[in-house]
C-alpha positions in Angstrom: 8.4 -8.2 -11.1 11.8 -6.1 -11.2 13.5 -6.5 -8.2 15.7 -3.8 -6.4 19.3 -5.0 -6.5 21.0 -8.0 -4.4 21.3 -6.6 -1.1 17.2 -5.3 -1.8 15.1 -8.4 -3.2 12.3 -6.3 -3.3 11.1 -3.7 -5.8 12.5 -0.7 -5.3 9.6 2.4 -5.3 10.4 6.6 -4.9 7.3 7.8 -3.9 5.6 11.9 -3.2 3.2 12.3 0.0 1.4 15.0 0.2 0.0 16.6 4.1 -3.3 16.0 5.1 -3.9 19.6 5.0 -2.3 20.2 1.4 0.6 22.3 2.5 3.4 20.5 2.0 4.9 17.1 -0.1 7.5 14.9 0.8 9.8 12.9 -1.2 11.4 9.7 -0.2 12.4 5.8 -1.3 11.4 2.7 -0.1 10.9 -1.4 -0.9 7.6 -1.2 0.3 5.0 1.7 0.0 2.6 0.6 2.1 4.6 -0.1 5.3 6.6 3.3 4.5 3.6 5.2 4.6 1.9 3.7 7.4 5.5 4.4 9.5 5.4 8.1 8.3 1.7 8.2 9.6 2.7 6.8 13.0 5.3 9.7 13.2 8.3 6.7 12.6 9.1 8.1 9.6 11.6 11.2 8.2 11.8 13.7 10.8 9.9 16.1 8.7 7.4 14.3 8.6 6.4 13.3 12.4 3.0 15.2 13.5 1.2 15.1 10.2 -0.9 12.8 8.8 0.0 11.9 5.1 -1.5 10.0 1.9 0.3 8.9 -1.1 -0.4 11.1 -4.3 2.7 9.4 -6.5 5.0 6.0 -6.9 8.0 5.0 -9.5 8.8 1.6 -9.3 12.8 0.7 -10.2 14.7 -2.3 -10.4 17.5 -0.8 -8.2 18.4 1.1 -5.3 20.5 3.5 -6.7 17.9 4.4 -9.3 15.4 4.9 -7.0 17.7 7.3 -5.1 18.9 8.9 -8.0 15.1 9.6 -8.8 14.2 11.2 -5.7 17.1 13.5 -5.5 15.8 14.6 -8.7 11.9 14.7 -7.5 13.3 16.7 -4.4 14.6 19.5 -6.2 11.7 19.7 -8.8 9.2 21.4 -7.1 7.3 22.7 -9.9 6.4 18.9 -10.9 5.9 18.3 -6.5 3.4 21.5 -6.7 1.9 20.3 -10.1 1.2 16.7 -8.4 -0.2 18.4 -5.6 -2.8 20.8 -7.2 -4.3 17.4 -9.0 -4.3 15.8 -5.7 -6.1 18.4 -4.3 -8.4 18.7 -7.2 -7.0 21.7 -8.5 
């Protein structure tokens, strides 16, 4: 298993959430996908995220930090891929 650079032991992962109600995505980073999406579910995640409930529709896994960041500023501004990754959530 790759792991995310020395200060990170762990693998590094940019992941897309989509809302419960199919409205909206959000893009982020973390070393552990699970925990991240259960603290975004508890509103203790991004602000923008606090009063919805989420579910994870898409994961990268890197072996560093600044990969995975450099991936989800990418993911961020690509909302045609976001939408497209939506729709096949939704089962459209």
């Amino acid at each position: 298993m790759a792991t995310c650079d020395k200060n990170y032991p762990y693998p590094c992962f940019t992941y897309v959430l989509a809302s419960s109600d199919g409205g909206r995505t959000y893009v982020g980073w973390t070393t552990d996908l699970e925990a991240r999406l259960a603290a975004h579910n508890d509103g203790k995640g991004a602000k923008s995220t606090r009063g919805r409930q989420w579910r994870l529709i898409y994961s990268e896994q890197f072996r560093n930090k600044s990969d995975a960041m450099s991936r989800e500023w990418h993911l961020k501004r690509d909302r045609a891929f976001r939408k497209k990754l939506l729709a096949s959530a939704l089962g459209g």
